[in-house]
N, C-alpha and C positions, 0 to 999 in steps of 0.2 A: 504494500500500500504506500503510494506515495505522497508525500505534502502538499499541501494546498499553497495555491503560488499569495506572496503576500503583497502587498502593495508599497510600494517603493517610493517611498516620500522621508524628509528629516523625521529622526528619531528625535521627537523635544526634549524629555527625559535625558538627562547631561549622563546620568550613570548609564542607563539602558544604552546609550546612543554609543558610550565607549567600548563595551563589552562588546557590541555588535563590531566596530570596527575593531577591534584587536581580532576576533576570529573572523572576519569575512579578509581581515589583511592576512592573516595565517594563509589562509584558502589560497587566495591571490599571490603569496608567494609560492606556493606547493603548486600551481597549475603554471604559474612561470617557469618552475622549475622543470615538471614535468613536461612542459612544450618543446624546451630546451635539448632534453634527454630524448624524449621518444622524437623529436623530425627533424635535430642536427639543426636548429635554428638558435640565431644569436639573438637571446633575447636581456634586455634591460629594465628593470620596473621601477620608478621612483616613488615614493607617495610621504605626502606630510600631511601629518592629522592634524588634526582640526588646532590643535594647540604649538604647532611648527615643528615637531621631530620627524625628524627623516628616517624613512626605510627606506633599504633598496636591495635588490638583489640584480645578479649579473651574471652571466654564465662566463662571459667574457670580461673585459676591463671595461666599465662604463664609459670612460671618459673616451674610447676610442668607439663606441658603439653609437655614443652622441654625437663625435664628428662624423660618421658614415652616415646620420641622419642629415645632420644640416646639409652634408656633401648634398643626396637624393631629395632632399626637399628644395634645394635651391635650382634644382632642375624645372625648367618651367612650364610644365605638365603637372609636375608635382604641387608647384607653387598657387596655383589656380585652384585646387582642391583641396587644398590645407587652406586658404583661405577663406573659400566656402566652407569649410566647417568650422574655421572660428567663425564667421558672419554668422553660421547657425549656432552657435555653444552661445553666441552673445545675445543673439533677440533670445534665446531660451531665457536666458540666467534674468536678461534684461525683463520678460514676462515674468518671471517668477518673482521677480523684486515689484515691480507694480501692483502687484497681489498681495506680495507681506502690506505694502505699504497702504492699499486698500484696506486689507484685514486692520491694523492698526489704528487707522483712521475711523473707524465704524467702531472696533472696540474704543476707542479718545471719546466718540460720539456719546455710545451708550453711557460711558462715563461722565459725561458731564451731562447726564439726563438728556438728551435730544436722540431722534428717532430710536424710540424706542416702542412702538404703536404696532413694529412688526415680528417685535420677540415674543417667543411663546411664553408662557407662564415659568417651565423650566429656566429658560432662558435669563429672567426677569429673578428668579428666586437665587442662578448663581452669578449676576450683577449685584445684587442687594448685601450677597454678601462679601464679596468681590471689596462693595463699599465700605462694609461694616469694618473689616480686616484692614485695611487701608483708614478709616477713623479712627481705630484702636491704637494703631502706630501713630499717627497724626497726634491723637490724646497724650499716648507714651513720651512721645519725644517732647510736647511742649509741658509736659511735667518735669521733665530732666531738666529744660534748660528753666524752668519758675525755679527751682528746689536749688538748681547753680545758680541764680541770681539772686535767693535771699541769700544762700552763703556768702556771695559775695558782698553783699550787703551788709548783712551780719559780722564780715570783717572789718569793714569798713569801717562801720557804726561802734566798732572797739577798739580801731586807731584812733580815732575821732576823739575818742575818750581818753584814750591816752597822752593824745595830744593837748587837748584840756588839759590835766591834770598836770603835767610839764609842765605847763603854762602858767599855773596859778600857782605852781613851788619856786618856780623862776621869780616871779611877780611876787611872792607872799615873805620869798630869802633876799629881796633886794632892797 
């Protein structure tokens, strides 16, 4: 019995999301490997996760396998087709960001209560608390800074006194 294919989008979950990429990178090194092995091909894999560490693997010396790339790509057959696919890799990435960015803006919306007339009840009960959790911090933090501001006060108001009190031994011994 075989697995049901799953749908291929960001993992949001920062831990899930890692775990996934440590063994789908395993995999991806093991089939590099293996392409290498079983059809006499030079193959190079570079990848950096999400937080900037480099893997890589090479059956060959990579830095000679990236020059016989630039060599073959600067061929101008080649050069017309690598271009067309970043022109496609960019309207993708570039769609995909108009979308966060929509998403964003509609969740900002809800948030400051405007169209809100097309969320369902669900919808509407995890904004509410959405807001609640967001008031509670809001609460929290302006308690820390009232509580550091009598202190500072509170010191103040016993230099103050001290200074007084200097004052009128200075004035009282003269």
């Amino acid at each position: 019995m075989g697995r049901g294919k799953i749908e291929i989008k960001r993992i949001e979950n920062t831990t899930n999301r890692q775990v996934t990429f440590c063994k789908r990178r395993n995999g991806l090194l093991k089939k590099a490997y293996e392409l290498s092995v079983l059809c006499d091909a030079e193959v190079s894999l570079i990848v950096f996760s999400s937080r900037g560490r480099l893997y890589e693997y090479a059956n060959n010396n990579i830095r000679s396998t990236i020059d016989r790339y630039k060599k073959a790509s600067s061929d101008h057959s080649n050069t017309a087709s690598i271009t067309e696919i970043n022109a496609q890799y960019y309207q993708q990435e570039s769609a995909k960001l108009r979308h966060q960015i929509q998403m964003l803006q509609n969740s900002n919306r809800h948030l400051m209560g405007e169209a809100v007339s097309n969320l369902s009840v669900k919808e509407l009960k995890q904004l509410e608390n959405r807001l609640e959790r967001g008031m509670t911090r809001i609460r929290s933090k302006k308690h820390e800074l009232l509580l550091a501001e009598i202190e500072y006060m509170q010191k103040r108001e016993m230099e103050l006194e001290n200074e007084k009190c200097l004052s009128s031994n200075q004035n009282s011994g003269s």
